[in-house]
Each structure stands twice: as C-alpha cells, then as structure tokens.
C-alpha positions in Angstrom: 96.8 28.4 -22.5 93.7 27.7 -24.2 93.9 24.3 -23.6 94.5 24.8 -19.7 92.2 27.0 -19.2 89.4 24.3 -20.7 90.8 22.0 -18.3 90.3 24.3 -15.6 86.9 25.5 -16.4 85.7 21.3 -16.8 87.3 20.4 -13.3 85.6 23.9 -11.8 82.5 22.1 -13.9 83.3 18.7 -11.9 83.3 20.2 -8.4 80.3 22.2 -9.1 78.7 19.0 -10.4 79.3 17.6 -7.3 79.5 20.4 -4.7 75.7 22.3 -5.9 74.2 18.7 -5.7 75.7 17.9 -2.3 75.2 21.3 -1.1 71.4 21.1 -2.2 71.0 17.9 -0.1 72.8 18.9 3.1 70.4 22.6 3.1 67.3 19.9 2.0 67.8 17.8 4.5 68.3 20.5 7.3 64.9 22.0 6.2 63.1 18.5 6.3 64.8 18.1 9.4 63.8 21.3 10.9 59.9 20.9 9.6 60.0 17.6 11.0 61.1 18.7 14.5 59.1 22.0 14.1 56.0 19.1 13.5 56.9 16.7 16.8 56.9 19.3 19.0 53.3 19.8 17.9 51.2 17.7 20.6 47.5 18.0 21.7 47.5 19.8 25.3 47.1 17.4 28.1 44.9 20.0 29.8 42.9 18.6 33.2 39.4 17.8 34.1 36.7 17.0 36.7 33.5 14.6 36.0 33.1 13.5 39.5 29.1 15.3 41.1 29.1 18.6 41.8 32.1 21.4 41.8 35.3 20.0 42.2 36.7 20.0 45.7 39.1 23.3 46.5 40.8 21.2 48.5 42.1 17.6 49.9 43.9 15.6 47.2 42.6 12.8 45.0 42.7 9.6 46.3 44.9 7.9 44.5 45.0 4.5 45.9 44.8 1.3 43.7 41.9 -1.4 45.2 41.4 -4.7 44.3 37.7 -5.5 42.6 35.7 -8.3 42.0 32.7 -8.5 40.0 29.6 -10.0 41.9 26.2 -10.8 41.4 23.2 -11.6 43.4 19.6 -13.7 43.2 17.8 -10.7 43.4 20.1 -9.4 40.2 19.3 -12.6 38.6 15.2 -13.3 39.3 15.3 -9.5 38.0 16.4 -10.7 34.4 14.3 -14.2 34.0 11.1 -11.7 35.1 12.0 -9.2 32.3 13.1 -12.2 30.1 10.4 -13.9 30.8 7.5 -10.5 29.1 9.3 -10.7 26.1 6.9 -9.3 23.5 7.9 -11.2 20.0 7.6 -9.5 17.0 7.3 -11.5 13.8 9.3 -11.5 11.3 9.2 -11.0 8.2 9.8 -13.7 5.6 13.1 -13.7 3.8 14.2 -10.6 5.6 17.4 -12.3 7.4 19.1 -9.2 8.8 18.3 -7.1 6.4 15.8 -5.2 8.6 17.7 -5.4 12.5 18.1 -8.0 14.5 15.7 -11.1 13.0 13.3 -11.5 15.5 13.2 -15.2 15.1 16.3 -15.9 15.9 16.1 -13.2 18.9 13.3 -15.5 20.2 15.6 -18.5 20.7 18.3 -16.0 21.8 16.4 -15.0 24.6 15.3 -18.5 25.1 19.0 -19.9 25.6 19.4 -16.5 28.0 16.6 -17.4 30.0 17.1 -21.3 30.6 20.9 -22.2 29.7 22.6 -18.6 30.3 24.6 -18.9 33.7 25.6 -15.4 34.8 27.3 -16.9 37.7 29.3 -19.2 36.0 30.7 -16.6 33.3 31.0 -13.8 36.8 33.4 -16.7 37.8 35.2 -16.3 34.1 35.2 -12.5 34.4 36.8 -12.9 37.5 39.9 -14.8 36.5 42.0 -12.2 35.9 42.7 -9.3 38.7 40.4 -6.3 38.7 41.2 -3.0 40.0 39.7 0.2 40.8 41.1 4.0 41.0 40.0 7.4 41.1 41.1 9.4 38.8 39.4 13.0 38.2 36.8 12.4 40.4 35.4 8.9 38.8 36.2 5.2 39.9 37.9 3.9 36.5 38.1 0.3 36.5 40.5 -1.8 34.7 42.0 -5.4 34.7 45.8 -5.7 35.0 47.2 -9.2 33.5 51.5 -10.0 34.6 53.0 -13.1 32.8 53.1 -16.2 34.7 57.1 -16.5 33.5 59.1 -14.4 32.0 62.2 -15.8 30.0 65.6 -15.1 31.6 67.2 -11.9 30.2 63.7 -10.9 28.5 62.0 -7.6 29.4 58.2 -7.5 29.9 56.8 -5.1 27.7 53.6 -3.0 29.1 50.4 -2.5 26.7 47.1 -0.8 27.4 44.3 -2.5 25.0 41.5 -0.2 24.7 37.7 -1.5 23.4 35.5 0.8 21.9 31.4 0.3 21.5 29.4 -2.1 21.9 32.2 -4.0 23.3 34.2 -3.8 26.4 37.1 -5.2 28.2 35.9 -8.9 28.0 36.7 -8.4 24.3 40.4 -9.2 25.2 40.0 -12.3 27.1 41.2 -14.5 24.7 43.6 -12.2 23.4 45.3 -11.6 27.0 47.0 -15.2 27.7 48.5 -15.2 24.0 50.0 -11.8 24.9 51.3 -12.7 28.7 52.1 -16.1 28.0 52.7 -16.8 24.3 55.1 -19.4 24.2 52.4 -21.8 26.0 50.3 -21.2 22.8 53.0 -21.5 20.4 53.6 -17.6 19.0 57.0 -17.6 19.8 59.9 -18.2 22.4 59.4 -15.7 24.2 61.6 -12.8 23.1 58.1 -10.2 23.4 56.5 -10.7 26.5 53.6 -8.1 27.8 51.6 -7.0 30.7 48.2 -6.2 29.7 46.6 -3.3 31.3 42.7 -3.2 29.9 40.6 0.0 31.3 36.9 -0.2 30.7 36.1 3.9 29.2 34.7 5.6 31.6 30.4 5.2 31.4 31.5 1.7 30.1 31.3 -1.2 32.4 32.4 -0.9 35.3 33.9 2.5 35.2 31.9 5.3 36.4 29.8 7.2 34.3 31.3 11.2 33.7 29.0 13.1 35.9 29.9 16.6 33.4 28.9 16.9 30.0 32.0 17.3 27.8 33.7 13.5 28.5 35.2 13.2 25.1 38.3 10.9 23.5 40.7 14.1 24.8 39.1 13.6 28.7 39.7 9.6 28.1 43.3 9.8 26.7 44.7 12.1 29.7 42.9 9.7 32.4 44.8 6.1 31.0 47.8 8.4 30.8 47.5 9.4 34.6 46.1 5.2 34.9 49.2 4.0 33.4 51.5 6.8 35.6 50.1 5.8 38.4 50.5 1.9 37.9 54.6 3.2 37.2 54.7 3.1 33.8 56.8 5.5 32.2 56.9 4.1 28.2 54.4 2.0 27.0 53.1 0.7 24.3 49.2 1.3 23.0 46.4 -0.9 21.4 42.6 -0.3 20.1 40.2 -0.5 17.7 36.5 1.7 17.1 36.6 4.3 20.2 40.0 2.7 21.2 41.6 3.5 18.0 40.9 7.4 18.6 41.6 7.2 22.4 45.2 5.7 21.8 45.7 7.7 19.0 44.7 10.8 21.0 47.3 9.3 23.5 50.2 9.3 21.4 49.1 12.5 20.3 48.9 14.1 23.9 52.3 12.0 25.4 54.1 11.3 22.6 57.5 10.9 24.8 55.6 8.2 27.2 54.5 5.5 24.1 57.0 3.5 22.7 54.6 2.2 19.9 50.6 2.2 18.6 48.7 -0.5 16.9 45.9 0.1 15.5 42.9 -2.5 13.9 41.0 0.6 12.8 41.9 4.0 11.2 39.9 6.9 11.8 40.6 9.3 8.6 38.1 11.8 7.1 40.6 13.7 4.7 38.3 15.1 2.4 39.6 17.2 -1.0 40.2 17.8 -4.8 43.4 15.4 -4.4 42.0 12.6 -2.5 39.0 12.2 -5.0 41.1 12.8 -8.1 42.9 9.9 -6.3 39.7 7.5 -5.7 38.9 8.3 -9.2 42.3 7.1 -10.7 42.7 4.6 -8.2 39.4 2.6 -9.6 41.7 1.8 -12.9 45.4 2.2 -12.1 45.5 1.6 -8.3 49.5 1.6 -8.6 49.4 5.4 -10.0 47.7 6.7 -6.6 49.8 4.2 -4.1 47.4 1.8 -4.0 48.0 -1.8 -3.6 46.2 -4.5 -5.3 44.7 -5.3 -1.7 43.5 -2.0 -1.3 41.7 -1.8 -4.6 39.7 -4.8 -3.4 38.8 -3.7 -0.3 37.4 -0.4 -1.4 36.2 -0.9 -4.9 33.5 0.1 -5.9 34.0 3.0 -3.8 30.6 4.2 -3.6 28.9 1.0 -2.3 31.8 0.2 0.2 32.4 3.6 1.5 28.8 5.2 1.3 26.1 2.4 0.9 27.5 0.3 3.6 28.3 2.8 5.9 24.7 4.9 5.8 23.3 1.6 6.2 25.7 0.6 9.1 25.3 4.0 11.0 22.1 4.6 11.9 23.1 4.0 15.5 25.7 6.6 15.3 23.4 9.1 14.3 20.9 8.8 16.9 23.6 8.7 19.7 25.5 11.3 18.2 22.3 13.8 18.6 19.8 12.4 21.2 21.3 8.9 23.1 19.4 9.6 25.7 15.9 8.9 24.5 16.9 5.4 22.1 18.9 4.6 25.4 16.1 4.7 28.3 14.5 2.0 26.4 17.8 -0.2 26.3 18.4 0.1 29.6 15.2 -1.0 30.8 14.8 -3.9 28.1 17.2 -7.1 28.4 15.9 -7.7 25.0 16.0 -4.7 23.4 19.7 -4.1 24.5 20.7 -7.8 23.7 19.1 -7.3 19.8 21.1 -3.7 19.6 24.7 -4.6 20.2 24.3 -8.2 18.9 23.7 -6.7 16.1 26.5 -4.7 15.6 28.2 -8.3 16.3 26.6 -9.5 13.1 27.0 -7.2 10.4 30.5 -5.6 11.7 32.1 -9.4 11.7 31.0 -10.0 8.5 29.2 -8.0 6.0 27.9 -11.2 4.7 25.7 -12.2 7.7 23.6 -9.8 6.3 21.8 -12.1 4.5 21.6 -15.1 6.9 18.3 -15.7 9.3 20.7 -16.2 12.2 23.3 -13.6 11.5 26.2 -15.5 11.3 26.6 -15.0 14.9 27.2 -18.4 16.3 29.8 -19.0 13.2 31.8 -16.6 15.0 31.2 -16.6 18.8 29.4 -18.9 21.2 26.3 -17.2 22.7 28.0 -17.4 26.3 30.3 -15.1 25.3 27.6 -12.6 23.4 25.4 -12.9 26.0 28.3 -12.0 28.4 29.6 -8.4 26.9 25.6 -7.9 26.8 25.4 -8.7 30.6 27.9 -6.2 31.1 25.8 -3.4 30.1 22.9 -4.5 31.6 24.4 -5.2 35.3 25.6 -1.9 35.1 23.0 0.4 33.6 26.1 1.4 31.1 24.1 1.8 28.1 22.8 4.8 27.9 26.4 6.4 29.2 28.0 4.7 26.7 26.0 6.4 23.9 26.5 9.8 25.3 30.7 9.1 24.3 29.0 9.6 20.3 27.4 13.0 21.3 30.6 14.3 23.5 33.1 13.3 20.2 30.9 13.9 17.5 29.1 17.1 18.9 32.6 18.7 18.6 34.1 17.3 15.6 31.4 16.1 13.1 33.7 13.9 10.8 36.5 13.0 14.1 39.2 14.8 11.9 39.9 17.9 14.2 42.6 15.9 15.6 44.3 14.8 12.6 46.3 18.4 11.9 48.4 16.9 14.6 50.6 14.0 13.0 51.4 11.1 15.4 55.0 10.2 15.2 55.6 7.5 17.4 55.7 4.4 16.1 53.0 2.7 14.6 51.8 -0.9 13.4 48.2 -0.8 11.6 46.3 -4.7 11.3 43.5 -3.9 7.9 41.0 -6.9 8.9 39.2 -7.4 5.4 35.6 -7.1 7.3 36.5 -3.8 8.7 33.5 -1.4 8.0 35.6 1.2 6.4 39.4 0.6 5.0 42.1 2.8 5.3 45.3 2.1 3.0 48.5 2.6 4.3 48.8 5.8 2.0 46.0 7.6 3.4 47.0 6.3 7.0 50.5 7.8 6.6 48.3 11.6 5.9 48.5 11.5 10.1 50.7 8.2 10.6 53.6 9.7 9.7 55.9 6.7 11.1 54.3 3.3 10.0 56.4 0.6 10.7 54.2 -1.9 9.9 51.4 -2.1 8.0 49.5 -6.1 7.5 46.6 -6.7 5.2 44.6 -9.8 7.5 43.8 -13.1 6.6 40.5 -12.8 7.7 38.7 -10.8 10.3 36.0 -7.7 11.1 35.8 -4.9 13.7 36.4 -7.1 17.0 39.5 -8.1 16.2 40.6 -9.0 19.3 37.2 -11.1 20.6 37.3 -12.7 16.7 40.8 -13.8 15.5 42.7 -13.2 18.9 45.7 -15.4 17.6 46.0 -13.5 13.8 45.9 -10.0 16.1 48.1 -11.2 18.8 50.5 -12.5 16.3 50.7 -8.9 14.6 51.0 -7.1 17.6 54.1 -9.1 18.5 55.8 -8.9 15.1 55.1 -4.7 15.4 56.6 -4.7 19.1 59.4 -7.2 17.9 60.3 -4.1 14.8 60.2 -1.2 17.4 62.3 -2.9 20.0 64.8 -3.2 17.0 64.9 0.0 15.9 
C-alpha cells in the first residue's frame, strides 16, 4: 500500500507538472491576448475640421470632384526672379569657416550665379509636369497631389497603392526618382514584378501647391485625417503608407487614426522622445555592453557617444526648429521676399542633414549628392508659391501642442511596419526603442549609406526596402 500510494502521489506529481504549467500558459496567453486587443482598439479620434476663410458653410456639400492640374509659369514670374537675383547683397565669408557658420556665402554667390544664368525654370516646369497632377477640396482647402499608375502590370500581379509623404524643406519632387522604381521596377532591375505600386504623393497642406490652412490649429492630426479622406476619395480602401521628417509623424498619425484602412508603414525616420530612469540606465549600459540593453553593434555606432550625437548635433542642427516652432512668421517674411535668402535656408538643411560631414567642406557637399537643377527646383517650389512662411507655421501648430511630439506615442501603432535607419539620419532610433510604440516591426534595415532625404538621395537603396517590407506583409 505504501508503495502504491507513492506511485500515485508521483503520477498526481506528473499531471500537476504538466497541467499547472499548461494551465499558466493558456490563462497567460488569454491575458496578453486580452491587453493586446484591449490596446488595438485604442486609436486617435478621427475628429473633423475646417481651414478653408471664414466660418464654415451651414450648408451645400463639399465639392468633392478630382481636377486635373498642371504646373505653369510665366515671363513676368521669371524677369521677377533674375530682378531679385540680380540685387543680391554678398556677404563675405569668413576664412576657413566652410559650413560651420550657415550657408558659406561663397559658394551661395556662384549658387545664385548658375540660378541666374543657367537655371531653366521652364525646362524643370516641363519635368514637374511629367507625371499627372491633381487637385481636390478637402475641408475647405485645394490639396494637391500627383497620382503615378504603372505602365504594365504583370499578369496575375495586384498593384499595390502607397501614399509617400515629404516633410520640410522638401516636398513632393523629393519622390521623382523614387516613383518610376516603384511603378515600374522591373524596367530598372528590382525585381520581376511580383510588388507593383501606385504612388499617390500629396504636397501637406501650406506646402507647394496645396493651399495654405486658413485656421490656426493645422497640426499632423488635421493632415492625417485629410490623406485619409484623399486616399477614400481616390477608392482606396487599404493602403499602404510611406514618409520621413513631417511625413514620418503624418503616417504614423495615420495608422494611428485608421488602423483598419493601412495594410503596412515604412518609415525612414522615427520620431521617439521616451524620456525616464530606464531609458538612461539603458544609454548608460548600452555605452559598454550594447547587447545587455538590446542594442546591436550597429546601433552602438550610430549613437555613441551619446552626448555629441544626440545633444551636440541636434542643438546645433535645430535652430530652425526653434524659431518656427515659436515665431515663423517673422524669420519667414524675409524668406519669402528673398530668392536668396530662401535658397541658402533649405539648401542648407540639404547639406548638413545628407551628411554630417559636409560640415566642414566650403561647398557643402551639395553637388556630391544632387545636381543644382534639382536643388534649385524643390527651392523654386517654395518660391512660386509663397509656401514658405506656411510651411513654418506646421512647427508652431505640432510643437505648440506637444513640445517633445510624444503625446501621440501612448497610442501604439499595430499595423505593420518596416523602419529604413539611413546612417546620416540626424537622430537614430534602434529597433528596441522603436518597438516602445512600433509594436509590430516586421522589418527593421540598418542602410548602406544615406541621410534624411532618403527618397531624393538613394531612391534605389529606399525603393528596394520598401519592396522587400511590402513583399513580408503580403506574406503574412
């Protein structure tokens, strides 16, 4: 009996061994299961808006028609420039200063020199104008975008929509080069054609050719819910999202609003101001045993040592932000009367944000990178359009309610999402700290090479990652 009852008591020791275990998984994962749900149900309210003049109208519905646009110029628009051009006030330089200072003023002179008597406006109108441009009302603004269909499409192959969003001081010629590698990529050798996309680029409203927001308030919320309503009305009911700077936070704030509506976000920048005991114990230990903290070797060497990276660079990179975070409208009366003063702002940007190198090189490093028809372009855009100072204003509307752009990340985005880390980024975000609000990463890519424009830089390294992202998704 004695030796029974041991036997019974090890096999009631067995089951329990097994059962308590399997038991404690089963109730585990119905809990992470039901915090998860509880957690996608969370979404940032789509809520409505009106930045058209005056009151919004009580009645009569919004027109909601789709019309063709083409960008045109005139003499008049022209002679107005060269005459501007033509009073430039140079500045010396100072010796050895490079870019350390701004925009070298050297360089700027045979900048403006090339602008003035090889720049042809009509000629890059023409270039602008190769791919079909649309307006549409959409709370009470004319918001402009370009909508770019594949040539072919291989039998049996869907076509996959994406909305590439640009941020500042870009714009929607950022994607140019970017767009035929999407819509046709096995003419440039990406693939054979088994991810095939229509590209849908919006300029942000007081960008471009979009209208200016006639309300104060116009914020990455207000810009999320109009390319929702763009992308609804074009018959879209998935698609997929794409952006960098201001784009990164306007998707993002998309698949946060709509998560149902976008089958996948990629991302070239990461927008996360997590601040804490944990995250700087982390920094700390991640200095000396990256591993420990979930650091990769990559990520130690692109944020090490922290305190020049991530402080020194950035106060010195974000000046701008400051001043149109608080006042744009007095830095951007200036800009928007001055050819040259607006060129040597955003070139800039074009400089130091593509490679913190150029720093220290009298020319910037700008021609290394892009041709000065194509600089001189994005600039044009903002000067056609008197854009500049509008554009600014996005900073105070963003930053005037949320002062480090975190306010947003209590709400996890769970659609799926592919994140490009260029190495020239200003700021990098690893995969870790992303996954604090991406909570669904499928792919995560450390770049060959590469800064903040992504798309107007290394068009074929970003194109190819967006692809291999889609290609993931469409598997799952």
């Amino acid at each position: 009996e004695s030796v029974l009852s041991r036997i019974r008591s090890f096999e009631y020791s067995q089951k329990n061994a097994v059962l308590v275990p399997a038991a404690a998984v089963g109730i585990g994962g119905m809990l992470l299961y039901w915090l998860r749900s509880g957690r996608k149900i969370k979404t940032i309210d789509i809520g409505d808006g009106w930045w058209g003049t005056g009151e919004r109208p009580l009645e009569g519905k919004e027109d909601e028609s789709i019309r063709p646009f083409k960008i045109e110029t005139s003499d008049k628009e022209i002679e107005d420039l060269h005459q501007r051009l033509d009073q430039f006030r140079f500045t010396p330089h100072l010796e050895g200063a490079a870019f350390h200072y701004g925009f070298n003023s050297s360089y700027l002179r045979k900048v403006v020199a090339y602008w003035r008597n090889q720049f042809d406006w009509r000629k890059q109108v023409e270039i602008l104008n190769k791919y079909p441009h649309f307006h549409t009302t959409i709370e009470g603004i004319d918001i402009h975008f370009i909508h770019v269909k594949p040539s072919y499409v291989p039998h049996g192959r869907a076509v996959q929509p994406l909305l590439m969003v640009h941020g500042w001081p870009g714009s929607f010629y950022e994607f140019y080069k970017i767009i035929p590698l999407l819509t046709e990529p096995s003419r440039h050798g990406l693939n054979e054609g088994d991810v095939v996309f229509e590209v849908i680029c919006p300029s942000i409203p007081g960008y471009g050719f979009s209208e200016a927001p006639h309300q104060k308030g116009f914020d990455s919320i207000a810009t999320a819910r109009i390319f929702h309503k763009l992308m609804n009305r074009l018959g879209f009911k998935e698609y997929y999202l794409q952006g960098g700077d201001w784009g990164s936070r306007i998707t993002t704030n998309m698949a946060q609003m709509l998560p149902q509506s976008v089958k996948g976000l990629h991302l070239n920048l990461v927008f996360i101001a997590k601040q804490g005991l944990g995250r700087m114990i982390s920094i700390m230990l991640g200095a000396y045993i990256p591993w420990l903290v979930g650091l990769s070797r990559e990520d130690a060497r692109l944020i090490y040592p922290f305190m020049q990276k991530n402080v020194y660079d950035v106060l010195r990179e974000s000046g701008y932000l400051h001043i149109q975070a608080t006042k744009p409208d007095t830095a951007g009366c200036g800009l928007n009367d001055s050819p040259v003063g607006l060129a040597a702002y955003i070139l800039e940007k074009f400089s130091t944000w593509t490679d913190k190198s150029f720093l220290h090189k009298d020319d910037g490093g700008l021609e290394s990178k892009y041709s000065l028809d194509e600089l001189l372009t994005n600039v044009m855009i903002y000067w056609v359009t008197s854009s500049i100072v509008s554009s600014m204003r996005f900073y105070k509307e963003n930053f005037s309610k949320d002062p480090d752009l975190s306010a947003h990340n209590r709400v996890g985005v769970y659609v799926p999402t592919g994140i490009a880390a260029f190495p020239q980024e200003i700021v990098h975000t690893p995969r870790i700290w992303a996954k604090d609000v991406y909570r669904n990463i499928i792919t995560y890519s450390y770049m060959a090479r590469g800064g903040h424009f992504a798309a107007f830089e290394e068009p074929k390294l970003l194109a190819q990652d967006i692809m291999q992202f889609v290609r993931k998704v469409e598997q799952l």
